[in-house]
C-alpha positions as CSV (number, residue, x, y, z in Angstrom):
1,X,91.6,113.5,-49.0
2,X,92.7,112.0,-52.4
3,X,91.5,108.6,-51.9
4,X,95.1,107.1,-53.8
5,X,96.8,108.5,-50.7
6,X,94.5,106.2,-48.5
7,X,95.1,103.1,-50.7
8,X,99.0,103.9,-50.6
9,X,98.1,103.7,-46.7
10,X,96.6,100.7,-46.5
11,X,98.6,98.7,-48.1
12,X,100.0,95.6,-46.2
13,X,97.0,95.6,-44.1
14,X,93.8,93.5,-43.7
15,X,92.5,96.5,-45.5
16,X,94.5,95.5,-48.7
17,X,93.8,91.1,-48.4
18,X,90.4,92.4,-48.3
19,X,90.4,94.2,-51.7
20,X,88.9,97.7,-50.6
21,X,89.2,100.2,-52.9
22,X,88.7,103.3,-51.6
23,X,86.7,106.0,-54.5
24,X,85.6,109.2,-52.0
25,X,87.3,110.2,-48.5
26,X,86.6,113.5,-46.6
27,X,85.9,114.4,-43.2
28,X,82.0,113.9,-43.7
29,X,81.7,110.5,-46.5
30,X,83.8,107.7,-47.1
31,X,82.9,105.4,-50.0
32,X,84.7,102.4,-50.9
33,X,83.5,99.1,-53.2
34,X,84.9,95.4,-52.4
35,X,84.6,92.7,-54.7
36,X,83.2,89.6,-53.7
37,X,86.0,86.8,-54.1
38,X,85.9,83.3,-53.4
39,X,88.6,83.9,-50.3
40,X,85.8,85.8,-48.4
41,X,83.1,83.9,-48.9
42,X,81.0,81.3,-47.0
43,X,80.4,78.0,-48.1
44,X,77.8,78.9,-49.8
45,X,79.6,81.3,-52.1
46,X,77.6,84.7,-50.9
47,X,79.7,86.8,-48.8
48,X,80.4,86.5,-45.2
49,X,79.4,88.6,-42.4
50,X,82.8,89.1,-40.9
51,X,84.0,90.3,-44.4
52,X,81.2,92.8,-44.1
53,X,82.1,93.6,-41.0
54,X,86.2,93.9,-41.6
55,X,84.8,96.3,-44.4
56,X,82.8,98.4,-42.4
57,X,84.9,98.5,-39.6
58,X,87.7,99.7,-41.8
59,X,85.5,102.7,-43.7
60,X,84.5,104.1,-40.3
61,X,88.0,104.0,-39.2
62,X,89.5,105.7,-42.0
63,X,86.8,108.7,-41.4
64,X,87.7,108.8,-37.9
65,X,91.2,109.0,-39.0
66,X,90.5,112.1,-41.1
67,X,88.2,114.0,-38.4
68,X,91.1,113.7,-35.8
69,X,93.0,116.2,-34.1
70,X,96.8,116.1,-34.1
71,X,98.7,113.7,-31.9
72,X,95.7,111.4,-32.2
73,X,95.2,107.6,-33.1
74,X,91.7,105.4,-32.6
75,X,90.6,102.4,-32.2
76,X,87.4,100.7,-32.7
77,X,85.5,100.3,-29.3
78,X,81.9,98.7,-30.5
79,X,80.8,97.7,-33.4
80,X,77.2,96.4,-34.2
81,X,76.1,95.1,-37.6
82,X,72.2,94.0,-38.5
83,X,72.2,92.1,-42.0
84,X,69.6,92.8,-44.5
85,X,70.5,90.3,-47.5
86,X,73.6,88.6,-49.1
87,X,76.3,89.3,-51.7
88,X,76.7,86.7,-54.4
89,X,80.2,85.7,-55.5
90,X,81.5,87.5,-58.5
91,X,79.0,90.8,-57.7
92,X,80.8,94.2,-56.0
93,X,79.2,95.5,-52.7
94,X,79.4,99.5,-51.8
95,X,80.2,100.6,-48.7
96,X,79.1,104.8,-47.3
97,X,80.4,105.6,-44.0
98,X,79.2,108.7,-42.2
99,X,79.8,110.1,-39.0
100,X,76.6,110.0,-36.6
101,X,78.8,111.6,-33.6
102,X,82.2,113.6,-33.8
103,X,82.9,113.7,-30.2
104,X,86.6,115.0,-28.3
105,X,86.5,111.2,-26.8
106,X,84.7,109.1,-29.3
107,X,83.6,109.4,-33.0
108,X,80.1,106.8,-33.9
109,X,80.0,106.0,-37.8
110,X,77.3,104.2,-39.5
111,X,78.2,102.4,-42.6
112,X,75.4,101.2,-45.5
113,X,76.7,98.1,-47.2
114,X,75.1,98.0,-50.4
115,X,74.4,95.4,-54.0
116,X,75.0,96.7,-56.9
117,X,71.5,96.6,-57.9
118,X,71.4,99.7,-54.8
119,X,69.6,96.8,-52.1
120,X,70.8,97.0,-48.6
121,X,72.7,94.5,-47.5
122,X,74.1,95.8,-44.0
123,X,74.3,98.4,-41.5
124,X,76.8,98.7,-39.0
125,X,77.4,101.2,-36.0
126,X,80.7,101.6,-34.5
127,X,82.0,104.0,-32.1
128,X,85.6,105.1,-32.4
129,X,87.9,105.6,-29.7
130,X,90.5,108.9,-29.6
131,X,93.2,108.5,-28.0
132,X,95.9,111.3,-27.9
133,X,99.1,109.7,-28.3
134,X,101.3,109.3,-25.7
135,X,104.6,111.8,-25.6
């Protein structure tokens, strides 16, 4: 999917405050950078976990969004984040989702936060729930 469509989508959301800009969506890979700001920061001017998470959180769910069937919608069920390292203020972290599980019921997505020196930062798991949409 044209990932200007995706940012046209997201717009208005916690998505957008954030500052995710999506670069690659399909229905295996979505890659998106996020620049570390002052507004989502700790104290200590390094990123903060629930930023990484909001970030991850939001990758996976835009690749569940692309794998579902028609009259479909998801929500995030679980999520689980182990932290590696921190961003600094000023740098730009990546973030690679990809599917581990593309179930009927439930889609799991793993995301890599990443420096830009290529360090890991994060990984999250989160499982996606599908829910066909009521009629």
């Amino acid at each position: 999917m044209d990932p200007a469509l995706i940012q046209e989508r997201i717009k208005g959301t916690l998505a957008e405050h954030l500052g995710i800009v999506v670069t690659e969506a399909s229905r295996e890979r979505v890659v998106a950078t996020l620049d570390v700001r002052p507004q989502l920061c700790t104290h200590g001017k390094t990123l903060h976990g629930g930023s990484i998470m909001a970030f991850a959180d939001t990758l996976g769910a835009i690749g569940t969004v692309l794998n579902l069937p028609a009259d479909h919608r998801t929500t995030t069920i679980e999520s689980k984040t182990n932290f590696f390292g921190a961003a600094a203020l000023g740098t730009r972290v990546t973030g690679e989702s990809t599917p581990l599980h593309r179930g009927r019921t439930t889609m799991v997505w793993q995301t890599r936060i990443s420096a830009e020196s290529g360090k890991l930062l994060a990984m999250v798991t989160q499982t996606q729930m599908v829910i066909p949409v009521a009629s």
